[in-house]
C-alpha positions as CSV (number, residue, x, y, z in Angstrom):
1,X,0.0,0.0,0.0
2,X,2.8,2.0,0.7
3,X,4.7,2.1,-2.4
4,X,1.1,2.3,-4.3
5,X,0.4,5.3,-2.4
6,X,4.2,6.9,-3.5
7,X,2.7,6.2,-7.3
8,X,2.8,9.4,-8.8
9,X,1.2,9.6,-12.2
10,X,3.1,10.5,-15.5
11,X,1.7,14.2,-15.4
12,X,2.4,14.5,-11.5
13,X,5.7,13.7,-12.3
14,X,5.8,16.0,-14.8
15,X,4.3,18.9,-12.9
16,X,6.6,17.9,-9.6
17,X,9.6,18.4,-11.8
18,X,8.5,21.9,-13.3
19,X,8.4,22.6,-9.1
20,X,11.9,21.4,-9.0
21,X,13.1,23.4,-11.9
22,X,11.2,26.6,-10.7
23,X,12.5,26.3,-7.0
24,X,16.1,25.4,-8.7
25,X,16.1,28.7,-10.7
26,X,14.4,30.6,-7.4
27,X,17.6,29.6,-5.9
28,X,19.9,30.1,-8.6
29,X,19.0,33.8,-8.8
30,X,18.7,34.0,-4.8
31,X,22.4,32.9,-3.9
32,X,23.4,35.4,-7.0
33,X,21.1,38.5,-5.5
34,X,22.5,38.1,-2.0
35,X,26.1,37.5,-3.2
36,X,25.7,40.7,-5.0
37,X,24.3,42.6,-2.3
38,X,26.9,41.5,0.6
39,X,29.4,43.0,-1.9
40,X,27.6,46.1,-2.6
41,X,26.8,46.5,0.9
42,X,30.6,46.0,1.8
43,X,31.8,48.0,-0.7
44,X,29.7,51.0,1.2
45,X,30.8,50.6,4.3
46,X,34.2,50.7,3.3
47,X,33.2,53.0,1.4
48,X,32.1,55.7,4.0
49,X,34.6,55.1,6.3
50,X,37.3,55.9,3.4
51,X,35.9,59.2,2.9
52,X,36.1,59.9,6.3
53,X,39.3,58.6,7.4
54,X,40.6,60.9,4.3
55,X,39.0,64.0,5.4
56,X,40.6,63.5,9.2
57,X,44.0,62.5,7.4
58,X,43.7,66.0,5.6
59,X,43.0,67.9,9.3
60,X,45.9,65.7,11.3
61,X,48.0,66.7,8.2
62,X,47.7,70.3,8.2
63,X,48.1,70.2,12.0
64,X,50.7,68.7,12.0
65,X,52.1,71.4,10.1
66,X,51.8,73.8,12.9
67,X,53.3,72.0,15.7
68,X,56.4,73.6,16.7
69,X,59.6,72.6,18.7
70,X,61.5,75.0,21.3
71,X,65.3,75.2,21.1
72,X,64.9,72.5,23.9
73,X,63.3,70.0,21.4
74,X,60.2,70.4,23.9
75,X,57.1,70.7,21.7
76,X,54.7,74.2,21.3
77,X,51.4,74.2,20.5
78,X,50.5,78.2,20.7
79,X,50.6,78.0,16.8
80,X,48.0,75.1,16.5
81,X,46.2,76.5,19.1
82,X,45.5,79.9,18.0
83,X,45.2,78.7,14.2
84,X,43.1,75.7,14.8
85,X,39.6,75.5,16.0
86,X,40.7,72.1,18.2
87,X,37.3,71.6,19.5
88,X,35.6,70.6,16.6
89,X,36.5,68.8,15.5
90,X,38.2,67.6,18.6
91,X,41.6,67.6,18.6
92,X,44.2,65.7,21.0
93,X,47.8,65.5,21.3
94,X,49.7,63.0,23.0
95,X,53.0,62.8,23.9
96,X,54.9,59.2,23.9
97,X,57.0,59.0,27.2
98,X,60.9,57.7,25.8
99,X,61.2,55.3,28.3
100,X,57.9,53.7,28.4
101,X,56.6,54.3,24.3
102,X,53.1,52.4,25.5
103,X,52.7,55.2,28.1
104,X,51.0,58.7,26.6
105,X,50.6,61.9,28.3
106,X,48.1,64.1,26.9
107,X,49.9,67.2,26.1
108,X,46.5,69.1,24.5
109,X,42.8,68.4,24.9
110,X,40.0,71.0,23.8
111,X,37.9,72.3,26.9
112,X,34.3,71.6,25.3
113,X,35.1,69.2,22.2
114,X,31.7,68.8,19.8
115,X,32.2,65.3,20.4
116,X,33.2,63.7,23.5
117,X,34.6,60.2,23.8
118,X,36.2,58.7,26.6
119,X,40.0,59.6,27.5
120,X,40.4,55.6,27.4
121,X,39.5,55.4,23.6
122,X,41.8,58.9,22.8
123,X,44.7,57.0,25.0
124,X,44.0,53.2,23.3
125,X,44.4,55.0,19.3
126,X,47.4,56.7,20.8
127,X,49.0,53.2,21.6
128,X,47.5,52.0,18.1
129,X,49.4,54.2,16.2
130,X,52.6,54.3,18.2
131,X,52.6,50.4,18.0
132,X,52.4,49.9,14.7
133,X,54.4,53.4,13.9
134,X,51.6,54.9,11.3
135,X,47.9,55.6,11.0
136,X,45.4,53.6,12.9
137,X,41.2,54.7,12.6
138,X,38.4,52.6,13.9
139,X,34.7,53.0,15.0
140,X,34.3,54.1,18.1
141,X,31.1,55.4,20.5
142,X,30.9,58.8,22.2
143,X,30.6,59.3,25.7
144,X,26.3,59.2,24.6
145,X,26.7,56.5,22.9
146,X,26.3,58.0,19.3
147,X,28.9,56.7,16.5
148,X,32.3,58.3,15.8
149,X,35.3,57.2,13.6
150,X,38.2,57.7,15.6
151,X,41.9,58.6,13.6
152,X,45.1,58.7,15.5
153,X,48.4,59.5,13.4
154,X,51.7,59.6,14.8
155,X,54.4,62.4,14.2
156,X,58.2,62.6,14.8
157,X,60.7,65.3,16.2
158,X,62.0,67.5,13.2
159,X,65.5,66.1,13.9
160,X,64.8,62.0,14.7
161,X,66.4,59.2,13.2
162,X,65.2,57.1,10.9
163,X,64.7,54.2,13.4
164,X,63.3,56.5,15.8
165,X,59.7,56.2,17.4
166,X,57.1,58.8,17.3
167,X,57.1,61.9,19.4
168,X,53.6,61.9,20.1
169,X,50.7,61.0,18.4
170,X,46.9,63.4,17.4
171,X,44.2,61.7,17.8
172,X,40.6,63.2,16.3
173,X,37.3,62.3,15.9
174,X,34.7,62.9,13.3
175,X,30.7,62.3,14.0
176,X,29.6,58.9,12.0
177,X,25.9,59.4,12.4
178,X,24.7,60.4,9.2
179,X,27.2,58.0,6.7
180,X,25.7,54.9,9.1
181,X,22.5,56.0,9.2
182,X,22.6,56.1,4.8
183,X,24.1,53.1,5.4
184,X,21.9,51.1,7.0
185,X,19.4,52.6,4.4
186,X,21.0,51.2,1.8
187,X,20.9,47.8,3.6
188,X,16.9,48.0,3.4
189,X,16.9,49.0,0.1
190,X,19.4,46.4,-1.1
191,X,17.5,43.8,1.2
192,X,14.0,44.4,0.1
193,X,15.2,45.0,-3.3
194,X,17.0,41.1,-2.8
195,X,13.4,39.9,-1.8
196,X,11.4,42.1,-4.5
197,X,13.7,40.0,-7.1
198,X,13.7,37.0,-5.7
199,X,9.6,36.9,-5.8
200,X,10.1,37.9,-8.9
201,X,12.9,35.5,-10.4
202,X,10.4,32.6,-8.7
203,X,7.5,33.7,-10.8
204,X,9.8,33.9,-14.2
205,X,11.1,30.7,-13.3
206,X,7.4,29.2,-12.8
207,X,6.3,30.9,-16.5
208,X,9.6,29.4,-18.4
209,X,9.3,25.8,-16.1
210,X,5.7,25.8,-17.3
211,X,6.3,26.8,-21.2
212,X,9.5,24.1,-20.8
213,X,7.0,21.1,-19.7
214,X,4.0,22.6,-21.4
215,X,4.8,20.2,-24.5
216,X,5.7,16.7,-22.4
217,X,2.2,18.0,-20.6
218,X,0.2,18.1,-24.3
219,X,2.4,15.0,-25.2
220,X,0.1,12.9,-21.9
221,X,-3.0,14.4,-22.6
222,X,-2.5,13.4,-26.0
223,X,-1.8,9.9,-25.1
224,X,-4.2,9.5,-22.6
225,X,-7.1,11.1,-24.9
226,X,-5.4,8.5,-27.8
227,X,-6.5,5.6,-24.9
228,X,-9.5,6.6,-24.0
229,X,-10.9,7.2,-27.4
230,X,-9.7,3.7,-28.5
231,X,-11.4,2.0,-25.1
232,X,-14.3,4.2,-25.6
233,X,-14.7,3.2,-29.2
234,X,-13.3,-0.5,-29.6
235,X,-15.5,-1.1,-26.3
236,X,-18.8,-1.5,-28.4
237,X,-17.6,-3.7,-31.7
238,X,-15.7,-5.5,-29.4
239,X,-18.7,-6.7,-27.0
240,X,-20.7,-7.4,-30.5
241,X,-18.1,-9.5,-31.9
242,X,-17.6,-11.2,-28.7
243,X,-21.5,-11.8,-28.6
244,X,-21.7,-13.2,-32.1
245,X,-19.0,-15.3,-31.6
246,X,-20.8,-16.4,-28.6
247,X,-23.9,-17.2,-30.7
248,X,-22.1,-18.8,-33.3
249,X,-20.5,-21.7,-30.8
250,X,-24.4,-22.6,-29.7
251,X,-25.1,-23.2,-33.3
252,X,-27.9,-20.5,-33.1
253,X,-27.1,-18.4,-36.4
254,X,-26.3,-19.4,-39.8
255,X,-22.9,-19.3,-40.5
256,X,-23.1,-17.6,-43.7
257,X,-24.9,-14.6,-41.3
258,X,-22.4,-14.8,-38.6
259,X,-19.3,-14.5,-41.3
260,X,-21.6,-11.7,-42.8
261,X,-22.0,-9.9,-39.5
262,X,-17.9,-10.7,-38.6
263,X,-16.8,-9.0,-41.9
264,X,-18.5,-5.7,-41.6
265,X,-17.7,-5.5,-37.7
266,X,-13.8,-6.4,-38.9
267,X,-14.9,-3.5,-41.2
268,X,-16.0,-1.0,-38.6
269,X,-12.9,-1.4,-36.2
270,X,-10.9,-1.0,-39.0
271,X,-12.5,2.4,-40.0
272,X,-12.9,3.6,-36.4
273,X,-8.8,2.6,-35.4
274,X,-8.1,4.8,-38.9
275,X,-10.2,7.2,-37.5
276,X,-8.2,7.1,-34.2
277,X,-5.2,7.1,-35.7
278,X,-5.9,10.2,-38.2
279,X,-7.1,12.3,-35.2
280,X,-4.0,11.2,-33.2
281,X,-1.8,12.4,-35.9
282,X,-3.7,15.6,-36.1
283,X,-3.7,16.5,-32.7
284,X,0.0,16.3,-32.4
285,X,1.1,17.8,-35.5
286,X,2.6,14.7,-36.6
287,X,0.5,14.6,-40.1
288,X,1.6,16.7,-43.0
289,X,-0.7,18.2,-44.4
290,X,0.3,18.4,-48.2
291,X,-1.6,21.3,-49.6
292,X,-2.2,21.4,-53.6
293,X,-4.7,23.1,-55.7
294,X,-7.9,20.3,-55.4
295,X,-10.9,20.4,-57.7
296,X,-13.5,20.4,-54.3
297,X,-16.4,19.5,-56.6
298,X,-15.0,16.6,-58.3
299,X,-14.2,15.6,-54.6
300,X,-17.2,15.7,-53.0
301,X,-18.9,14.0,-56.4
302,X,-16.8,11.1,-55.4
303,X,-17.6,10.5,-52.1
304,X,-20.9,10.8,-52.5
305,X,-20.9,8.2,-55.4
306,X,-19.1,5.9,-52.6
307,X,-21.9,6.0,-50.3
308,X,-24.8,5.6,-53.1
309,X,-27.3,3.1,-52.1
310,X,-26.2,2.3,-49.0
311,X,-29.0,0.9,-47.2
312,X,-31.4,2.8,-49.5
313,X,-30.6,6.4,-48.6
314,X,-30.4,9.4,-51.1
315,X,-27.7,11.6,-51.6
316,X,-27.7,14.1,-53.9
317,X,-25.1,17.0,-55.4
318,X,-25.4,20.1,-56.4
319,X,-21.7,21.3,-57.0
320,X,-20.3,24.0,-58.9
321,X,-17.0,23.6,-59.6
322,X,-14.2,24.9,-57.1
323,X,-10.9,25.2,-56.6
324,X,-9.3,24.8,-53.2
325,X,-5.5,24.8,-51.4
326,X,-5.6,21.9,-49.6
327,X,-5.0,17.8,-49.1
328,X,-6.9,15.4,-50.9
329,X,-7.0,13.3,-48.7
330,X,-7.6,14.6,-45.4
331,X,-10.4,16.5,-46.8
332,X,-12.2,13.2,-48.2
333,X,-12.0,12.0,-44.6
334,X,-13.5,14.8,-43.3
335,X,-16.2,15.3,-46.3
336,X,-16.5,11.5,-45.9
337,X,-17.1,11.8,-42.1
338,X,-19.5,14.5,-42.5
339,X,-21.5,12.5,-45.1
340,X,-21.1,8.6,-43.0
341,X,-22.6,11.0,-40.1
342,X,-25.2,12.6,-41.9
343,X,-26.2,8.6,-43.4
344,X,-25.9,7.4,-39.8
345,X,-28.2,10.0,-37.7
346,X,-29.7,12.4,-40.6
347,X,-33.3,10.3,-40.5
348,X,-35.9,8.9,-38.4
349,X,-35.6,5.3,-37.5
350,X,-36.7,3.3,-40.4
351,X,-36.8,5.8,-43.0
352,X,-34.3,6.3,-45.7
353,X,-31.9,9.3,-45.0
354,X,-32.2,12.3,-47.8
355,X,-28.9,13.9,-47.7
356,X,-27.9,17.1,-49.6
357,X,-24.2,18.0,-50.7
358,X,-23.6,21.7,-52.0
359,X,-20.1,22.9,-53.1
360,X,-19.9,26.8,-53.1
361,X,-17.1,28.3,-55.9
362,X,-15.9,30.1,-52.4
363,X,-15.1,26.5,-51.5
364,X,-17.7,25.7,-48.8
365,X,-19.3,22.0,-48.5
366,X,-22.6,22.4,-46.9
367,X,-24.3,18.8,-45.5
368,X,-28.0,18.7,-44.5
369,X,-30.4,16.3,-43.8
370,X,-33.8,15.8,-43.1
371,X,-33.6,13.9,-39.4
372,X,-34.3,15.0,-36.5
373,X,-31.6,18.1,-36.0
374,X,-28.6,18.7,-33.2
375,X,-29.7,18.1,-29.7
376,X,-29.6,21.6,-27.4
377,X,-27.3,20.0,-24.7
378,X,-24.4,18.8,-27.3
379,X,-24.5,22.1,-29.6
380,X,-21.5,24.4,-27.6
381,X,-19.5,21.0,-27.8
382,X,-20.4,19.2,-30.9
383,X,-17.2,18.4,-32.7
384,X,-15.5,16.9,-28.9
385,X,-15.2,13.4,-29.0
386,X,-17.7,11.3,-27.3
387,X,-20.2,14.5,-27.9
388,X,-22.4,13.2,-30.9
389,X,-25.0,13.2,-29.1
390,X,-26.7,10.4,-30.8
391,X,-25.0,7.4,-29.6
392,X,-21.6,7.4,-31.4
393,X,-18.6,8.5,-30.4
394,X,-18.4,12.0,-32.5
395,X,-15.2,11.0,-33.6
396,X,-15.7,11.4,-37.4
397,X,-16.9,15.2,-36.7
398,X,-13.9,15.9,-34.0
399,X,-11.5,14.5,-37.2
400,X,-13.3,16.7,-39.6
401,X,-13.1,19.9,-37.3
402,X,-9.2,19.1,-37.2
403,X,-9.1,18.8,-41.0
404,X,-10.8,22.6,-41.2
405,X,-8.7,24.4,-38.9
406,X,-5.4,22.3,-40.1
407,X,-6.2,24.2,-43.6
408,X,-7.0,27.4,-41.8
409,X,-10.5,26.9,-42.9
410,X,-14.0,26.5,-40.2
411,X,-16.8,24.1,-39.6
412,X,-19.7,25.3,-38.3
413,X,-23.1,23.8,-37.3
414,X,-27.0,24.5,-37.4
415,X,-30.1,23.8,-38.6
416,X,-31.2,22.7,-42.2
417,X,-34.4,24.0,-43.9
418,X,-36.0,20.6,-43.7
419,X,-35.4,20.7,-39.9
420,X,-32.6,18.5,-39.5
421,X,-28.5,19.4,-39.0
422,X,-26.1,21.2,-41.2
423,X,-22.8,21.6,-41.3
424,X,-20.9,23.8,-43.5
425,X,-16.7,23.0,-44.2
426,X,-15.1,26.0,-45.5
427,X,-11.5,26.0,-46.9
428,X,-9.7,28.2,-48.5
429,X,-9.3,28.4,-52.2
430,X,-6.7,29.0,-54.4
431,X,-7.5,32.8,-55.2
C-alpha cells in the first residue's frame, strides 16, 4: 500500500519536476542576489569610512604642520592653538613617554570638544598608532553612545632618526551618524530589493518551467485522450463480436450470417482505429498536411458516389466547380465523415436518410439532412469526442473539425431547412 500510495502519475511527475526546476532557478538567482548585495553593501561601508578617514587625514595633516619645537626639542602648540579650532573637531595630542613608548601623556585636549569620547578610547588609538608606527582609525562610540570614527596618526621630532619612534601621536574624531544612518538605508533598500527580485525570479522561473514542460504536458493528454478514445470506441464492436461469436459456438445463427455480421464489424474497427489514428496524428502535428490546388467539386462528387445506395438512402449534389488549397485526402475523410454522419443519424428510424451536398465556388461544403436536427445540450460542444449526441462516439466530426482548422479553414453547425442538421466545411481556395 505504501509504495502504491508513492505512485505518482506521469503528469504528477511531470508537474513535480517543473516545481523542481522553478524552486532550482528561485535559488539560482537567490544565492546570486544576496552575493551581489553583501558586496555592494561592503563596498559602502568601506566606502564611508574611506571618505572619512581621508577628510581626518587631511585635518591631522595640516596640523601637524603647525606643531612647533622649542630650542629644547620640547614641543609648542600656541601655533595650532591659536590657528586651529581644536574643539571641533576635537583635537588631542599626545606625547609618547621615551622610556615607556606604551605610556602617553596628553599634552593638549580642547575644553568643550563637539564630540566627547572617553579619554580611554583617545589613549588606546594613541597606543595603536605608536605600536604599529603609522595611522590607525576605527569605529568608536561617544561618551552618549552615538557613533564616531576615531583617527590617531603619529608624528616625529624634526630632527629623529630614521629608526626613531614617534614623538607623540593626534588623535581626532569625526561624528559617524549620518554615513551609518545612509548606510543602513541602503541595507533595506538592497535587502527588500534582494526579496522584490527573488519573488520575482520565482515567478519567471514558474512561466519558463511551465512553457518548458507545457509540451511533455500536451504529449500525456494526447496519449491519454489516444486511450481513452480507443477503449471508448473499440469497447462496443468489441462486445458485439464477442457476442456473435458467442452465438455462433451454440449453433444459433447461420454461418453464412455470422461470417456476414464478422466482416463488416472487422470492417467498422478498422474504420474507427483509422479514425483514431488520423485524429492522433492531427492532434499532435505529426500529419503533414500536403496542400495542392484540389478540384472540391469533383471531390465531394466522389464520395458521395461511394456511399450511393447504401441501405437505400439518397444523396444528392449540387456542385459548382471549385478550386481549393488543400490535401486530398484529409479532406475526403472529413467530407467522408460528415456524409457517413449525416447517413448514420440524418433520418428517423426506419426511414431512408435524404442527404444534400452543396459545393460553393468560395469553396464551402454544406451537408444537411432531413432527421431529427442537433440536440440543445451537445451544440456548444459538438465536434468533442464522445459528444455526438446520438449514440456514437463524435469522432468522425472531431476529425473533420481538425481537418478545417489544419487548412485554416471553419466548420460550423445548425439547422437545415428541412429541420434536420447542417454543417458547412469551409477552406480556402486558391484565389
Amino acid at each position: 500500500m505504501r509504495s502504491a500510495s508513492r505512485t505518482l502519475t506521469p503528469t504528477a511527475r511531470v508537474l513535480r519536476l517543473r516545481r523542481r526546476i522553478s524552486l532550482l532557478f528561485a535559488l539560482t538567482s537567490a544565492v546570486g542576489l544576496i552575493a551581489m548585495a553583501v558586496l555592494a553593501v561592503r563596498s559602502d561601508s568601506g566606502r564611508w569610512r574611506e571618505q572619512l578617514d581621508h577628510t581626518m587625514d587631511a585635518d591631522t595633516s595640516w596640523a601637524l604642520g603647525l606643531l612647533e619645537t622649542d630650542g629644547d626639542g620640547r614641543l609648542v602648540l600656541d601655533v595650532l592653538a591659536d590657528s586651529v579650532d581644536t574643539a571641533c573637531p576635537p583635537l588631542t595630542v599626545l606625547l609618547v613617554d621615551p622610556g615607556d613608548p606604551g605610556a602617553l601623556t596628553v599634552e593638549h585636549a580642547p575644553a568643550k570638544p563637539c564630540l566627547t569620547v572617553s579619554r580611554a578610547v583617545v589613549q588606546e588609538a594613541g597606543r595603536a598608532a605608536v605600536r604599529a608606527d603609522g595611522v590607525r582609525a576605527f569605529d568608536g562610540r561617544t561618551t552618549d553612545g552615538g557613533p564616531v570614527r576615531v583617527f590617531a596618526q603619529p608624528f616625529y621630532a624634526p630632527e629623529a632618526a630614521e629608526d626613531a619612534g614617534p614623538q607623540g601621536v593626534l588623535v581626532t574624531v569625526a561624528d559617524a551618524g549620518a554615513p551609518r544612518d545612509d548606510h543602513r538605508r541602503l541595507v533595506w533598500l538592497v535587502t527588500g530589493g534582494c526579496a522584490v527580485l527573488v519573488l520575482l525570479s520565482a515567478a519567471v522561473g514558474h512561466v519558463l518551467s511551465g512553457r518548458a514542460v507545457r509540451p511533455a504536458l500536451a504529449a500525456l493528454d494526447r496519449q491519454e485522450a489516444f486511450l481513452a478514445d480507443a477503449a471508448h470506441d473499440l469497447r462496443t464492436p468489441a462486445a458485439s463480436l464477442r457476442t456473435l461469436a458467442e452465438t455462433a459456438l451454440r449453433g444459433e445463427t447461420d454461418s453464412a450470417d455470422v461470417h456476414r455480421r464478422t466482416l463488416r464489424l472487422a470492417e467498422g474497427m478498422g474504420r474507427l482505429v483509422d479514425g483514431l489514428l488520423t485524429r492522433a496524428r492531427l492532434m499532435s502535428g505529426t500529419a503533414a498536411v500536403t496542400r495542392q490546388p484540389l478540384r472540391l467539386d469533383q471531390l465531394v462528387e466522389a464520395v458521395a458516389e461511394e456511399s450511393a445506395g447504401a441501405a437505400g438512402h439518397r444523396v444528392r449534389v449540387e456542385a459548382a466547380e471549385a478550386v481549393v488549397v488543400a490535401d486530398p485526402d484529409l479532406v475526403r475523410r472529413a467530407v467522408g465523415n460528415l456524409l457517413d454522419n449525416a447517413l448514420a443519424h440524418g433520418h428517423a428510424p426506419g426511414v431512408p436518410a435524404d442527404v444534400l451536398l452543396t459545393v460553393g465556388r468560395d469553396g464551402t461544403v454544406t451537408v444537411e439532412d432531413a432527421g431529427p436536427g442537433l440536440p440543445p445540450e451537445v451544440a456548444g460542444a459538438l465536434f468533442e469526442r464522445f459528444r455526438s449526441g446520438s449514440g456514437s462516439t463524435g469522432l468522425g466530426l472531431s476529425i473533420a473539425s481538425w481537418v478545417a482548422h489544419a487548412h485554416g479553414g471553419t466548420l460550423t453547425a445548425g439547422r437545415s431547412a428541412a429541420g434536420g442538421a447542417r454543417f458547412v466545411l469551409r477552406l480556402p481556395t486558391s484565389d
